[in-house]
Jmol script that loads the backbone (N, CA, C; Angstrom):
load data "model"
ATOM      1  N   UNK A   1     -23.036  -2.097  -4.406  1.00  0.00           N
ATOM      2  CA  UNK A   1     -22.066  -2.391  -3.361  1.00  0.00           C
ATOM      3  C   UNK A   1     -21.357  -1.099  -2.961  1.00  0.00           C
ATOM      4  N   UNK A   2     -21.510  -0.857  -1.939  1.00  0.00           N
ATOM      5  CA  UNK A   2     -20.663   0.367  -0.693  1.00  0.00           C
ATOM      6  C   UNK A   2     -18.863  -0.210  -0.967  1.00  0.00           C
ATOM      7  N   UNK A   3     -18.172   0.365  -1.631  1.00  0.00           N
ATOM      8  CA  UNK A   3     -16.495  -0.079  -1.779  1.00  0.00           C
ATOM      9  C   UNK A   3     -16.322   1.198  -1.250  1.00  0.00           C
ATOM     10  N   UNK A   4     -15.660   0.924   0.111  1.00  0.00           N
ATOM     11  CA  UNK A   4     -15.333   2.032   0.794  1.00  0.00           C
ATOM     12  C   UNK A   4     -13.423   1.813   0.327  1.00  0.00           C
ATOM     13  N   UNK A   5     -12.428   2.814   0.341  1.00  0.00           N
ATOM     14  CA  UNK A   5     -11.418   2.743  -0.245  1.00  0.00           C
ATOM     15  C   UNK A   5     -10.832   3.672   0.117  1.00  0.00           C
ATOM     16  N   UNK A   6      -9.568   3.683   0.890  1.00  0.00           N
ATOM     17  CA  UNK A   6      -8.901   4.718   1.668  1.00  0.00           C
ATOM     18  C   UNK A   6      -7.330   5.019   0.773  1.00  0.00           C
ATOM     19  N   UNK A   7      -6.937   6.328   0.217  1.00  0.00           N
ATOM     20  CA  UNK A   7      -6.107   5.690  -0.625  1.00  0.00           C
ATOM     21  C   UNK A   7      -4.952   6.880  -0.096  1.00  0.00           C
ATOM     22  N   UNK A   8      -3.782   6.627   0.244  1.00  0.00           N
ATOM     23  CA  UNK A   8      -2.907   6.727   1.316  1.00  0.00           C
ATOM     24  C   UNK A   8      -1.664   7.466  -0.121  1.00  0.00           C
ATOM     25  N   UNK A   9      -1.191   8.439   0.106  1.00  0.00           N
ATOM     26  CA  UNK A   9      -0.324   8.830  -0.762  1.00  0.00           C
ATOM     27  C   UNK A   9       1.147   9.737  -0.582  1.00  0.00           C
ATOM     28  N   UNK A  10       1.843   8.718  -0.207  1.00  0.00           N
ATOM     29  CA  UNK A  10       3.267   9.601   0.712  1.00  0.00           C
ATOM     30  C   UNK A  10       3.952  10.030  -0.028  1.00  0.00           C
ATOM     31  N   UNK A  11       4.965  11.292  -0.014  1.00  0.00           N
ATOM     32  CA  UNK A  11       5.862  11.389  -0.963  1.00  0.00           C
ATOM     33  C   UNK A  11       7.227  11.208  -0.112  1.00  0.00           C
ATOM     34  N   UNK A  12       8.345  11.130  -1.306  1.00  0.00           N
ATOM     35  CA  UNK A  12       9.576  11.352  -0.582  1.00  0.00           C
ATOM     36  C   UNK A  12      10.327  10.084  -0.511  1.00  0.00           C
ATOM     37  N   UNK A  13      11.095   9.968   0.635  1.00  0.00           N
ATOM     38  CA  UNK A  13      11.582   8.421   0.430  1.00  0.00           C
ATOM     39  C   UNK A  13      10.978   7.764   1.662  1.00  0.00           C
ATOM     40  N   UNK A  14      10.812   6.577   1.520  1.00  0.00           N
ATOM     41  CA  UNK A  14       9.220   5.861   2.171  1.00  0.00           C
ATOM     42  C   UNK A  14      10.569   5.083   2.886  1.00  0.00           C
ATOM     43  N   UNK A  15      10.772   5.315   4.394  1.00  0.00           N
ATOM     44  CA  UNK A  15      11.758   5.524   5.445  1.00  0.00           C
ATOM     45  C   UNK A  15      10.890   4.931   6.584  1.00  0.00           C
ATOM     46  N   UNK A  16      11.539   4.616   7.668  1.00  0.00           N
ATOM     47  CA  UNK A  16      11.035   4.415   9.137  1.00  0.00           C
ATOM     48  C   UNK A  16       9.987   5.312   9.665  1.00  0.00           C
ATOM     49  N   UNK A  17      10.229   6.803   9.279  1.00  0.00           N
ATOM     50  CA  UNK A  17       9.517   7.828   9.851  1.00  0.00           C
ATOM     51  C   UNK A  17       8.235   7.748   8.578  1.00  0.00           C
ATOM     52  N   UNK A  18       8.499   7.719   7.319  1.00  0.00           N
ATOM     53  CA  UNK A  18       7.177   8.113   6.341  1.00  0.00           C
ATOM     54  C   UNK A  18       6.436   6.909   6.751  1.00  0.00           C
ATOM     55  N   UNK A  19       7.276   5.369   7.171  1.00  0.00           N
ATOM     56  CA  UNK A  19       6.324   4.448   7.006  1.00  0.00           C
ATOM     57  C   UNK A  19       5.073   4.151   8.648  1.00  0.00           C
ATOM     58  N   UNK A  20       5.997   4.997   9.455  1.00  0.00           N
ATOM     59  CA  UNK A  20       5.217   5.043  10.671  1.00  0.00           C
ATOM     60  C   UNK A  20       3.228   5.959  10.104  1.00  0.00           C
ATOM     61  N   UNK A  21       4.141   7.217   9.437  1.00  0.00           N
ATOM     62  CA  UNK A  21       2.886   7.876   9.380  1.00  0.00           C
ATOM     63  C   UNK A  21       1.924   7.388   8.202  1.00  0.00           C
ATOM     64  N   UNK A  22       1.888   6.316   7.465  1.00  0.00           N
ATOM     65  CA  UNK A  22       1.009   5.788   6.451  1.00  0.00           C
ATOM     66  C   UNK A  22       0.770   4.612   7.284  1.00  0.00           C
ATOM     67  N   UNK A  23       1.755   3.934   8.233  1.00  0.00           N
ATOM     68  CA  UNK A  23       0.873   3.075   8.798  1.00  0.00           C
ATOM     69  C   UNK A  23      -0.596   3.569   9.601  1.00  0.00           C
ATOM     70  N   UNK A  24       0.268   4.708  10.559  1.00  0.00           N
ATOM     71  CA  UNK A  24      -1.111   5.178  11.553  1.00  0.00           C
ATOM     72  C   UNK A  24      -2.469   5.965  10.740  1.00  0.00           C
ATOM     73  N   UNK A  25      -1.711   5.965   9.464  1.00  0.00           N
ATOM     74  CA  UNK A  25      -3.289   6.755   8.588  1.00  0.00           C
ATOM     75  C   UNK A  25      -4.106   5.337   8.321  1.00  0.00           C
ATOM     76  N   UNK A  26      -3.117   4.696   8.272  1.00  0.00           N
ATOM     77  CA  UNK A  26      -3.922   3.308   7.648  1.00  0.00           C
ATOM     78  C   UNK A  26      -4.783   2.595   8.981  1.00  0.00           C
ATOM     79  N   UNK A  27      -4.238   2.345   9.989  1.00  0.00           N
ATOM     80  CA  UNK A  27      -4.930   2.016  10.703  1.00  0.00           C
ATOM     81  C   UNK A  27      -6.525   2.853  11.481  1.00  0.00           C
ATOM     82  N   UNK A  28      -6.097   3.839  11.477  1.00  0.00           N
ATOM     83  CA  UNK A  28      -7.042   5.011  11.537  1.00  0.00           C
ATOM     84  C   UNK A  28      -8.177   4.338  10.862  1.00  0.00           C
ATOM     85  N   UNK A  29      -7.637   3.956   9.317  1.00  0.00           N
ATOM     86  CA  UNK A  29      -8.647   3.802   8.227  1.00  0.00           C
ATOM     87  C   UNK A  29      -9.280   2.868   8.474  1.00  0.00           C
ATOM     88  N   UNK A  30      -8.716   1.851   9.017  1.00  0.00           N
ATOM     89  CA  UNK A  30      -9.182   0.292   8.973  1.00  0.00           C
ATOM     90  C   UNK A  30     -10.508   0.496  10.260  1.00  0.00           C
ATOM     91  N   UNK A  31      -9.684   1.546  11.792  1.00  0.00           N
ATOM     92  CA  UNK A  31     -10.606   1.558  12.997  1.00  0.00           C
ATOM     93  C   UNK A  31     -11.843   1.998  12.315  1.00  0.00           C
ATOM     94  N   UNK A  32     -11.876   2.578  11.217  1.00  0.00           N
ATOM     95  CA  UNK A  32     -13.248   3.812  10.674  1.00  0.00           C
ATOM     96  C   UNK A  32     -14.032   2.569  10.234  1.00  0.00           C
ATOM     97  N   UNK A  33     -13.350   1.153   9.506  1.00  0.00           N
ATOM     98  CA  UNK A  33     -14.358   0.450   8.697  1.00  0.00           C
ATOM     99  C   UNK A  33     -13.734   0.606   7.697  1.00  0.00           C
ATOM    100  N   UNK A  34     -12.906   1.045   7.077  1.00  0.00           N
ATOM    101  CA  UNK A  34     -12.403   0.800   5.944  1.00  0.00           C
ATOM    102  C   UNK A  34     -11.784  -0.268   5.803  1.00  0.00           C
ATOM    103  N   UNK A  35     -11.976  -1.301   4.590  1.00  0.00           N
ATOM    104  CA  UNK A  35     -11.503  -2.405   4.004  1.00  0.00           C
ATOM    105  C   UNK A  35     -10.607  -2.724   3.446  1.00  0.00           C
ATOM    106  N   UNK A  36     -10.150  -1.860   2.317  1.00  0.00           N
ATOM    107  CA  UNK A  36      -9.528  -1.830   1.399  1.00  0.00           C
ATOM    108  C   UNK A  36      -8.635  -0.389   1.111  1.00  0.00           C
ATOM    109  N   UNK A  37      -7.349  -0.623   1.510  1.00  0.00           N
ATOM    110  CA  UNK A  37      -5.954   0.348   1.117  1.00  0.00           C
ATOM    111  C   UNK A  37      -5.834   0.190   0.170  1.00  0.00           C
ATOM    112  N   UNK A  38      -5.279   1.679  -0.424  1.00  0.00           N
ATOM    113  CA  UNK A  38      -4.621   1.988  -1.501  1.00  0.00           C
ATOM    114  C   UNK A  38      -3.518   2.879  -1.292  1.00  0.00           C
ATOM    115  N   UNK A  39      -2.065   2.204  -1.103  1.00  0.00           N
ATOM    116  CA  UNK A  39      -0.969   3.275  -1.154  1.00  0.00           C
ATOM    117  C   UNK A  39      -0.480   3.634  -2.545  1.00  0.00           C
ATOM    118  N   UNK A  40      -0.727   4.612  -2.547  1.00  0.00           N
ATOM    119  CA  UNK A  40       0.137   4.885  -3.892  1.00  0.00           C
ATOM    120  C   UNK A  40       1.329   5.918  -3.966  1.00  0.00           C
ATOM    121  N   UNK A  41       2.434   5.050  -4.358  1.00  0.00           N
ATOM    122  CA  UNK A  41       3.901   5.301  -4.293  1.00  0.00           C
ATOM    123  C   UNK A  41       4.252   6.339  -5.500  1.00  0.00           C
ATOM    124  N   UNK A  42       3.646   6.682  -5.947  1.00  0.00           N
ATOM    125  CA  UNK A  42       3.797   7.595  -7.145  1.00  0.00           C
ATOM    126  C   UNK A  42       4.712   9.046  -7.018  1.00  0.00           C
ATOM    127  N   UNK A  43       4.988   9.328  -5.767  1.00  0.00           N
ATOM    128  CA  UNK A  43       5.913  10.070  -4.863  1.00  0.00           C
ATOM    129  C   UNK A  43       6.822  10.157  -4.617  1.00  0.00           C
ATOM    130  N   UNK A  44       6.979   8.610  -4.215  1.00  0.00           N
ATOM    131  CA  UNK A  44       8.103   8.145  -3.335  1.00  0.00           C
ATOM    132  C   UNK A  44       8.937   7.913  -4.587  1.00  0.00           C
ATOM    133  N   UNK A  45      10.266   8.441  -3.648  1.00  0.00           N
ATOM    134  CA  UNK A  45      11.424   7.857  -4.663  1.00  0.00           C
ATOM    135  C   UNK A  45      12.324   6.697  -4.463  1.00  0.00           C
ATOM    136  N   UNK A  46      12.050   6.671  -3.268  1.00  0.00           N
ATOM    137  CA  UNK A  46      13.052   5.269  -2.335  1.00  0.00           C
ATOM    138  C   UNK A  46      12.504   4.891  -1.613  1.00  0.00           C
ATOM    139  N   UNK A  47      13.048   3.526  -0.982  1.00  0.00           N
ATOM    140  CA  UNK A  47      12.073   2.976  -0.047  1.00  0.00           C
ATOM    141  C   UNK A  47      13.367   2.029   0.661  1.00  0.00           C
ATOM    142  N   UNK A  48      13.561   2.107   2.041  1.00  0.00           N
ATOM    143  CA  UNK A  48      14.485   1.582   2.725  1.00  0.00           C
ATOM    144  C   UNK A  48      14.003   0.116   3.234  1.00  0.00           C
ATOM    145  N   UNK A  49      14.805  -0.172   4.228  1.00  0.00           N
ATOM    146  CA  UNK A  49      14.835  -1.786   4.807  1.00  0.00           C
ATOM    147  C   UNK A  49      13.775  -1.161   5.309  1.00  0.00           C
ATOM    148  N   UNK A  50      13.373   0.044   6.538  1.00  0.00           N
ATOM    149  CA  UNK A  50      12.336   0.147   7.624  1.00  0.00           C
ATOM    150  C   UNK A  50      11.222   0.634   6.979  1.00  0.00           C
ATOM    151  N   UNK A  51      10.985   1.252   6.016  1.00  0.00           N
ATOM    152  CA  UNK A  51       9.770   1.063   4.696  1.00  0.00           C
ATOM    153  C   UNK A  51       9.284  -0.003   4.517  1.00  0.00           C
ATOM    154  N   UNK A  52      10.114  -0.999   4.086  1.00  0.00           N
ATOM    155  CA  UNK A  52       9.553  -2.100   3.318  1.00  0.00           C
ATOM    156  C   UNK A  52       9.470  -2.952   4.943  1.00  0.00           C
ATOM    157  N   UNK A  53       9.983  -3.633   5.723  1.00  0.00           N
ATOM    158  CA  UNK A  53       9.567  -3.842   7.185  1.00  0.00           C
ATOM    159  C   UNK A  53       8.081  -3.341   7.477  1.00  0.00           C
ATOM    160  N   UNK A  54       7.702  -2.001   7.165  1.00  0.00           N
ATOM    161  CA  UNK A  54       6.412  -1.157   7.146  1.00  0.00           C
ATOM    162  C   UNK A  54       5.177  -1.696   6.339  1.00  0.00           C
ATOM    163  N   UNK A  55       6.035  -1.799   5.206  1.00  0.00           N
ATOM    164  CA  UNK A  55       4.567  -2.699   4.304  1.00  0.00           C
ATOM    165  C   UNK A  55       4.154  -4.312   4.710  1.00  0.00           C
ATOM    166  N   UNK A  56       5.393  -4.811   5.233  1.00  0.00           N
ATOM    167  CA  UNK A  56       5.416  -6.346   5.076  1.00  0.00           C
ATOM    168  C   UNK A  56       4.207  -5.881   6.387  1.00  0.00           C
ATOM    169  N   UNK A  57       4.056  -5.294   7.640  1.00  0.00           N
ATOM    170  CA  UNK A  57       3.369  -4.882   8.781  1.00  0.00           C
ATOM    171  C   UNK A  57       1.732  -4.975   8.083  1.00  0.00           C
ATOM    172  N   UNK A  58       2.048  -3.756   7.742  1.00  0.00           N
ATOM    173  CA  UNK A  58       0.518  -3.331   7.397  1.00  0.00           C
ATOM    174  C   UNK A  58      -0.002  -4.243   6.755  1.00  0.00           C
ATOM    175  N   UNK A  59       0.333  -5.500   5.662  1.00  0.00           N
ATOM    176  CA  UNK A  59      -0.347  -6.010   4.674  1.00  0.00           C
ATOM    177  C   UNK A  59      -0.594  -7.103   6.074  1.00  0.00           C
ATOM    178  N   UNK A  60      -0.149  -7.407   6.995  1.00  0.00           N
ATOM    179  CA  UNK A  60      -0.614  -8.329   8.208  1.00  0.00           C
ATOM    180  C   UNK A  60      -1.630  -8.062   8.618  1.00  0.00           C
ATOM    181  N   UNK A  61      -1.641  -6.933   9.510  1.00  0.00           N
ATOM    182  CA  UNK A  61      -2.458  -5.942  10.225  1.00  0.00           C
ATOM    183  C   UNK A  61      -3.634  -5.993   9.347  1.00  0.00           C
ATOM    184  N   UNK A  62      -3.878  -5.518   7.659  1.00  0.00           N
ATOM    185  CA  UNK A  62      -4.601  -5.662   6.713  1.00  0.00           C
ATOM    186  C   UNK A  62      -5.749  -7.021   7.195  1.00  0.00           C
ATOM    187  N   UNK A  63      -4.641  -7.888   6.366  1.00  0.00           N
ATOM    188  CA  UNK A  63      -5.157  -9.364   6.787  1.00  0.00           C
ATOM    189  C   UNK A  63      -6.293  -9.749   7.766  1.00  0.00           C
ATOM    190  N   UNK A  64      -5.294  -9.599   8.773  1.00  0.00           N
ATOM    191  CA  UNK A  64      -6.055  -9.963  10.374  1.00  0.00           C
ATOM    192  C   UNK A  64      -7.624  -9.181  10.025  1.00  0.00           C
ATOM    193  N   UNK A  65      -7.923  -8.007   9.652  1.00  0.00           N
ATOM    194  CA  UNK A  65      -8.851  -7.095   9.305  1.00  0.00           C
ATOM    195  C   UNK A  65      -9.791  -8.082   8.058  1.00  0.00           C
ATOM    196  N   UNK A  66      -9.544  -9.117   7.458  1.00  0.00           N
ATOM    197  CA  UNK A  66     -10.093  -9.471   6.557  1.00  0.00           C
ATOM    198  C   UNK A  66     -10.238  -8.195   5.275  1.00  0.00           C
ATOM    199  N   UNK A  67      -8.837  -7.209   5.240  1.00  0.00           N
ATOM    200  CA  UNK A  67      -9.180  -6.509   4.356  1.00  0.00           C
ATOM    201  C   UNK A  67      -8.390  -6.809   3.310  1.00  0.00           C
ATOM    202  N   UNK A  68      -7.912  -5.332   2.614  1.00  0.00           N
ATOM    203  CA  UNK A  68      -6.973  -5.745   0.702  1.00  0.00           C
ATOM    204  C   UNK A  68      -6.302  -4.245   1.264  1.00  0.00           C
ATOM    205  N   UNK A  69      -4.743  -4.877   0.888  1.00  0.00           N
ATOM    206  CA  UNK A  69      -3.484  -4.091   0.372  1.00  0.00           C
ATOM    207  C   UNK A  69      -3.218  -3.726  -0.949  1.00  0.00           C
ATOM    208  N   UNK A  70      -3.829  -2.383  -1.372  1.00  0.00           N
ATOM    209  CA  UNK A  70      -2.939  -2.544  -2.221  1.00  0.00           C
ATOM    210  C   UNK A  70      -1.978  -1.522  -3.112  1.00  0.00           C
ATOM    211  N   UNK A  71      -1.206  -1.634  -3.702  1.00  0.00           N
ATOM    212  CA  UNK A  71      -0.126  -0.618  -4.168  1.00  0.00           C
ATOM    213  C   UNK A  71      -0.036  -0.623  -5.542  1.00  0.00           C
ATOM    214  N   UNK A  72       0.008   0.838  -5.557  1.00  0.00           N
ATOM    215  CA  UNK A  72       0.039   1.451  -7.043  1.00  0.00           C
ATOM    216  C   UNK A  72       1.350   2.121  -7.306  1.00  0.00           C
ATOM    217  N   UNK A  73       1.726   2.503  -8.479  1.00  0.00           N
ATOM    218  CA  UNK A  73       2.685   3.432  -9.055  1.00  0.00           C
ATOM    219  C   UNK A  73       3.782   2.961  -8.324  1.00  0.00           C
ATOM    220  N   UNK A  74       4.629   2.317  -8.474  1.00  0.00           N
ATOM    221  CA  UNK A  74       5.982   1.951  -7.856  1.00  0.00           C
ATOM    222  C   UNK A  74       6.801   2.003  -8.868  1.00  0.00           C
ATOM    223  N   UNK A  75       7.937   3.004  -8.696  1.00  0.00           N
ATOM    224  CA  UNK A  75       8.980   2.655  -9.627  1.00  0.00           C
ATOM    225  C   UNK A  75       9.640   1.273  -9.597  1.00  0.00           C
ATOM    226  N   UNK A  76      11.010   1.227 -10.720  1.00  0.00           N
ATOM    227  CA  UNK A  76      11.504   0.297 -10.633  1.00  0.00           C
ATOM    228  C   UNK A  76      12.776  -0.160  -9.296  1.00  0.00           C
ATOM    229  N   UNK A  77      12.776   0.734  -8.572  1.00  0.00           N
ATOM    230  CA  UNK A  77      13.761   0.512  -7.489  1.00  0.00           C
ATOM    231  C   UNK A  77      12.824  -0.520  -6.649  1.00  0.00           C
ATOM    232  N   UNK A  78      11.769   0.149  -6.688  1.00  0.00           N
ATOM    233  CA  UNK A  78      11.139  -0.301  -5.164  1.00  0.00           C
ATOM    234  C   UNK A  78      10.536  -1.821  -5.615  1.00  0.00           C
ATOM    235  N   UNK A  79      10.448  -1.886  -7.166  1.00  0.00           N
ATOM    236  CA  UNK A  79       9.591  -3.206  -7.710  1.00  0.00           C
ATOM    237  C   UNK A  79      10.751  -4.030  -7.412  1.00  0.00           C
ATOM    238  N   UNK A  80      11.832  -3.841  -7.263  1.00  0.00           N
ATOM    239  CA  UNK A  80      12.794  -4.392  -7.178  1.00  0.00           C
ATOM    240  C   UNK A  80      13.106  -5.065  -5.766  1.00  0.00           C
ATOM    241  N   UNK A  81      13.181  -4.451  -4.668  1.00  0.00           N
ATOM    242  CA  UNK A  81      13.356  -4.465  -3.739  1.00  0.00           C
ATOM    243  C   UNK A  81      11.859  -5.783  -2.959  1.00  0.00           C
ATOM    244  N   UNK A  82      10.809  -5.419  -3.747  1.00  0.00           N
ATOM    245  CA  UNK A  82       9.759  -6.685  -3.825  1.00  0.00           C
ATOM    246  C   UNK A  82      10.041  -7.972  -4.333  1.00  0.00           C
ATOM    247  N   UNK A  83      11.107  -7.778  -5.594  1.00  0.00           N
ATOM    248  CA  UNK A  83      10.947  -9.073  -6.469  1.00  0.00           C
ATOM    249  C   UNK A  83      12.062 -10.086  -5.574  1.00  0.00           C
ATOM    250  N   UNK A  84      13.148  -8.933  -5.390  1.00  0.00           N
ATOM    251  CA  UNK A  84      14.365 -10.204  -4.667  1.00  0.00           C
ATOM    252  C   UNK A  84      14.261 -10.627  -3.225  1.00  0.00           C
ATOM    253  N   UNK A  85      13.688  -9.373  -2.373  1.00  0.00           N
ATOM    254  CA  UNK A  85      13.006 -10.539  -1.424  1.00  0.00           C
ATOM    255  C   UNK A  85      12.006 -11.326  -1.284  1.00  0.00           C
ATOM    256  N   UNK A  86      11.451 -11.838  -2.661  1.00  0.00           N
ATOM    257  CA  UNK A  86      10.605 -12.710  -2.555  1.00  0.00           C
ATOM    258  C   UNK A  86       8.793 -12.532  -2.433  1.00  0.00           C
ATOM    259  N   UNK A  87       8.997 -11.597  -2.427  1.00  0.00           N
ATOM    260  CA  UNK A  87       7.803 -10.849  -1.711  1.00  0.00           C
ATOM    261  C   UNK A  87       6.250 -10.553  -2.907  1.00  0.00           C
ATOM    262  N   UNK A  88       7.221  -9.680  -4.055  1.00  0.00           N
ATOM    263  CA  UNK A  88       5.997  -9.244  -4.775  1.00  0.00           C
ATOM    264  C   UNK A  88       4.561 -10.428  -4.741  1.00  0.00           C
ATOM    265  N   UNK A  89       4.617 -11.538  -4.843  1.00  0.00           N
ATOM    266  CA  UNK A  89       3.362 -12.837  -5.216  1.00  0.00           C
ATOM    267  C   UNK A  89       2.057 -11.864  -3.416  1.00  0.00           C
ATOM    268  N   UNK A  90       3.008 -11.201  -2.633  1.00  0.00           N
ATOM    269  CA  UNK A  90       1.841 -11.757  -1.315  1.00  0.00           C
ATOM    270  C   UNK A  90       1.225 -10.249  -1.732  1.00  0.00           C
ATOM    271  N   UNK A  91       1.574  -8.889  -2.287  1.00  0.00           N
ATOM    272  CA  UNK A  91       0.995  -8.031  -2.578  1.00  0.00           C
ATOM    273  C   UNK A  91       0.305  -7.899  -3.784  1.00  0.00           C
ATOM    274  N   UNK A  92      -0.697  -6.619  -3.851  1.00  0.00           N
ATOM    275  CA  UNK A  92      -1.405  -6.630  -5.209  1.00  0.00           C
ATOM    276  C   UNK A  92      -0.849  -5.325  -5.804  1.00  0.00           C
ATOM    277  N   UNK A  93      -0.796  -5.316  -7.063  1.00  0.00           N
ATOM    278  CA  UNK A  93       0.006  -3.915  -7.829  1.00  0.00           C
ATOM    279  C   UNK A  93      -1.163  -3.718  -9.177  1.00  0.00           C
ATOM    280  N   UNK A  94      -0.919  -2.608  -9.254  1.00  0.00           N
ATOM    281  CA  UNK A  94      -1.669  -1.862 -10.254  1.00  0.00           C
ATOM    282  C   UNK A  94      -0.824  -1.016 -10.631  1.00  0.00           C
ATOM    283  N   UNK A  95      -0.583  -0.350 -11.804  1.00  0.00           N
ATOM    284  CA  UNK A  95       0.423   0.313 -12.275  1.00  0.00           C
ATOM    285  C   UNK A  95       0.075   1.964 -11.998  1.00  0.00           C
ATOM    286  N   UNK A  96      -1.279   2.145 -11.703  1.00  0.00           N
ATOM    287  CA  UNK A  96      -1.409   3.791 -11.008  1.00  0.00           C
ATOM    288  C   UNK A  96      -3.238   3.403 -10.553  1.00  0.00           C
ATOM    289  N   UNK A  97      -3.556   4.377  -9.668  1.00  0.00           N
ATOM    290  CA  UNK A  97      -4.599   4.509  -9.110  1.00  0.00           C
ATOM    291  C   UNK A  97      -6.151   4.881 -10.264  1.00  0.00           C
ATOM    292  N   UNK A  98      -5.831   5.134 -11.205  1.00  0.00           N
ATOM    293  CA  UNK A  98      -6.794   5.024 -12.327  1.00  0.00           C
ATOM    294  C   UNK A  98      -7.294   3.431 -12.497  1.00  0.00           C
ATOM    295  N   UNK A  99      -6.043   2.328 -12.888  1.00  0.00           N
ATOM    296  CA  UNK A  99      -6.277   1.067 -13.198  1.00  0.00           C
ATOM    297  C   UNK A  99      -6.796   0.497 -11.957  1.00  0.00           C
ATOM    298  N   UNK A 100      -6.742   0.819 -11.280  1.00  0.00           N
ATOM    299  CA  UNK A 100      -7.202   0.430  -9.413  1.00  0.00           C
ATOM    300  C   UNK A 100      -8.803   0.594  -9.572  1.00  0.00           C
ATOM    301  N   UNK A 101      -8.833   1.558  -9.917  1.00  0.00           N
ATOM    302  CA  UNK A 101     -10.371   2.608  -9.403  1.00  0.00           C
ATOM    303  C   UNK A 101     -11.315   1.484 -10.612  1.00  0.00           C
ATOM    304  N   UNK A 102     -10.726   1.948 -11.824  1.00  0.00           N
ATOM    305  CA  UNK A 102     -11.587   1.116 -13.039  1.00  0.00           C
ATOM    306  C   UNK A 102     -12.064  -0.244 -12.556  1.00  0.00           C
ATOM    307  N   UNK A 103     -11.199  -1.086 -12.127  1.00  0.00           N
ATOM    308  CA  UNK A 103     -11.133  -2.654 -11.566  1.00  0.00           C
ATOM    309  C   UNK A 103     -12.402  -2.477 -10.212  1.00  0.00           C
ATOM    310  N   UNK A 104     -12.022  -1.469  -9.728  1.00  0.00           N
ATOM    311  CA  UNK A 104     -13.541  -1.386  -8.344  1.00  0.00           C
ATOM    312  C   UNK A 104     -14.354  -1.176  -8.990  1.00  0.00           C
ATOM    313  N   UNK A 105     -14.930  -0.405  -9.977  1.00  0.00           N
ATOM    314  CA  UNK A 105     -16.196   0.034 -10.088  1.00  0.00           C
ATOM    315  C   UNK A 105     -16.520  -0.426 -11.400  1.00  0.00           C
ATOM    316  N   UNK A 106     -16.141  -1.612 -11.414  1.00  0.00           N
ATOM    317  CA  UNK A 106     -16.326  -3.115 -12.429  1.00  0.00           C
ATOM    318  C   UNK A 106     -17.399  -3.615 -11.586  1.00  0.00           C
ATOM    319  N   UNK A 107     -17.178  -3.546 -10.277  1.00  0.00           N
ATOM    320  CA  UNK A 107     -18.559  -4.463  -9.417  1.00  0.00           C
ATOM    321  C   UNK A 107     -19.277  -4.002  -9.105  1.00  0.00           C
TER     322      UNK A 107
END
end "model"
wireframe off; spacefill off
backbone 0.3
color backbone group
């Protein structure tokens, strides 16, 4: 199996402006045929209302694509900011891009 896998890696605090430019890499990715995102937050130190607005986007956009979201390395601010709005159940998490990679090339 061809697991094509685009894996998106911002640093800094994941803001209106960082989340514009991981969206348009992402979509880029998706126009190419790519299926399956991998952001990994391992960077980022914060993540605002227009960040997280950004992910709730892309994991749509994803969707509609019949593809997979998914996110690695998140500290505890940002796991946070998932758990109380309710949110973490609609994303997928892996604790860093190693445990990601292992789980793909299981198939």
């Amino acid at each position: 199996m061809n697991y094509q896998v685009k894996v998106i890696q911002p640093c800094g605090n994941f803001d209106g402006r960082k989340g514009r430019q991981v969206y348009e890499e992402m979509t880029r990715a998706i126009a190419l045929g790519t299926k399956t995102i991998l952001i990994d937050f391992q960077d980022i130190t914060f993540m605002d209302s227009s960040g997280f607005g950004t992910m709730l986007l892309a994991l749509r956009i994803v969707r509609q694509k019949q593809g997979r979201l998914v996110i690695c390395s998140i500290n505890e601010q940002i796991r946070m900011i998932f758990e109380i709005s309710d949110t973490i159940k609609l994303f997928e998490f892996f604790p860093d891009q190693e445990s990601f990679l292992l789980g793909v090339n299981q198939y």
